[in-house]
N, C-alpha and C positions, 0 to 999 in steps of 0.2 A: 964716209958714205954709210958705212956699217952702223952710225952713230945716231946718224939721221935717218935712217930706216927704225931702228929701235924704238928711235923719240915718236915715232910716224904710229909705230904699233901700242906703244902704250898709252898714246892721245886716243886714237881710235878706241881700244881697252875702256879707257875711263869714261868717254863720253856713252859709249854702250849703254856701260853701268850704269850710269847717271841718269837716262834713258830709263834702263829697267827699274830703276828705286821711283824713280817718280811716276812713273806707270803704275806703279805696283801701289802706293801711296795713292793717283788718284783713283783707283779702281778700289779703292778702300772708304775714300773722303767724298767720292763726288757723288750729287745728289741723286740719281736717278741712273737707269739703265741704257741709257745714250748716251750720258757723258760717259760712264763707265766702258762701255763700247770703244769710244775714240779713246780713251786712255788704254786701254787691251792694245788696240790699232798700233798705237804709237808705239806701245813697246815691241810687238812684236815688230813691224817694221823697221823701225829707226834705235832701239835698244838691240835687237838681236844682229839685224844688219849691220850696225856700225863694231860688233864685236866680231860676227863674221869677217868684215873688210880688214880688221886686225888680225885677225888670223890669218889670211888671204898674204897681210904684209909680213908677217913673220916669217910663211912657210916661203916665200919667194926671196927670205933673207936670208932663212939658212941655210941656203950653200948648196941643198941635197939635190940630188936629181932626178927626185921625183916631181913626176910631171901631176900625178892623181891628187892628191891632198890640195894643190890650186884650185882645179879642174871639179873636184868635190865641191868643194867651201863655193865655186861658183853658185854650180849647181842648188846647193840649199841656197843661198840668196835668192837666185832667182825663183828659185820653187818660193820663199818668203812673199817675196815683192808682189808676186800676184794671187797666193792664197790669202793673204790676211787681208788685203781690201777687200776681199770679193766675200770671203767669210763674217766681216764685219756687217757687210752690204747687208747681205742676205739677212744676219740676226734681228738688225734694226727691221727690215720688212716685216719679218715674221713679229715681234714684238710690235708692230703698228698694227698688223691685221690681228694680232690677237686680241687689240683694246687698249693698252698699256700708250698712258699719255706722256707725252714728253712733257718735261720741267720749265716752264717759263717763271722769270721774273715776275709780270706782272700778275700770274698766279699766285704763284709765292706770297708777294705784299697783299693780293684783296683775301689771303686767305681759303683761296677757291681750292687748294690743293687737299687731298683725305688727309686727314689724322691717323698716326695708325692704331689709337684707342679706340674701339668701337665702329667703325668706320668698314672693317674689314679689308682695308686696303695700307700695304705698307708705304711710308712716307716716298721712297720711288717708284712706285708704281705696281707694285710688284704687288699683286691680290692673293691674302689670306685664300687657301679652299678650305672648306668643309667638305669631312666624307660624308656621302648620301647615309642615310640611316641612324644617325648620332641622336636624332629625337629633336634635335632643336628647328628644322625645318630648312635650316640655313641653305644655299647654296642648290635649293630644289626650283624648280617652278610650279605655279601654281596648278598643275594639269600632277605633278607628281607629290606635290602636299594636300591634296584628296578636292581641289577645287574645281568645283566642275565647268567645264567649257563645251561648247557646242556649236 
């Protein structure tokens, strides 16, 4: 039994892992700020979680009689499970109301998506600022680059 609790903790261990390397890789690789999002998600979720759930198995395997260190490891899981979707929720909101487009394929191929040479805008979405006063006008509107409106 001792054998098969161990095997139980180091599956949980590596799939974690496995979890957070590839989270971490696509939060690295993927195009834009919403794939990136769900790659965050996932690792926190399902990489931290399932390293949690090993822990969770180990400390119910060794023998001790502490009851807190379970009772803990719960605890942050569950505190996990429902801050990271809600926290993700909310990013993507806030990133939609701010402008920031999401990535589509057919974007991509007609070439609709900005460049980030000149364009002002990074390949996911993510917009260059310019500080107010730098001379080149950038990033003003035309009431604060001396054009008059009425």
């Amino acid at each position: 039994m001792d054998m098969a609790l161990t095997v139980l903790t180091w599956a949980l261990l590596m799939a974690g892992a496995f979890f957070l390397l590839t989270g971490a890789l696509g939060m690295v690789r993927l195009p834009d700020v919403f794939t990136r999002m769900h790659a965050a998600g996932m690792t926190d979720t399902m990489g931290a979680g399932l390293i949690l759930a090993g822990l969770f198995v180990h400390a119910l395997s060794a023998g001790d009689q502490l009851v807190a260190v379970p009772v803990r490891l719960l605890l942050i899981l569950g505190f996990l499970w429902f801050t990271s979707p809600i926290a993700t929720h909310a990013t993507a909101k806030a990133a939609l109301s701010g402008g920031v487009r999401p990535f589509t394929l057919a974007a991509a191929e007609s070439g609709d998506l900005p460049e980030s040479a000149g364009s002002g805008e990074e390949p996911g979405g993510a917009r260059q600022l310019t500080p107010p006063g730098d001379g080149s006008g950038a990033g003003q509107s035309g009431e604060e680059q001396g054009g008059a409106s009425s």
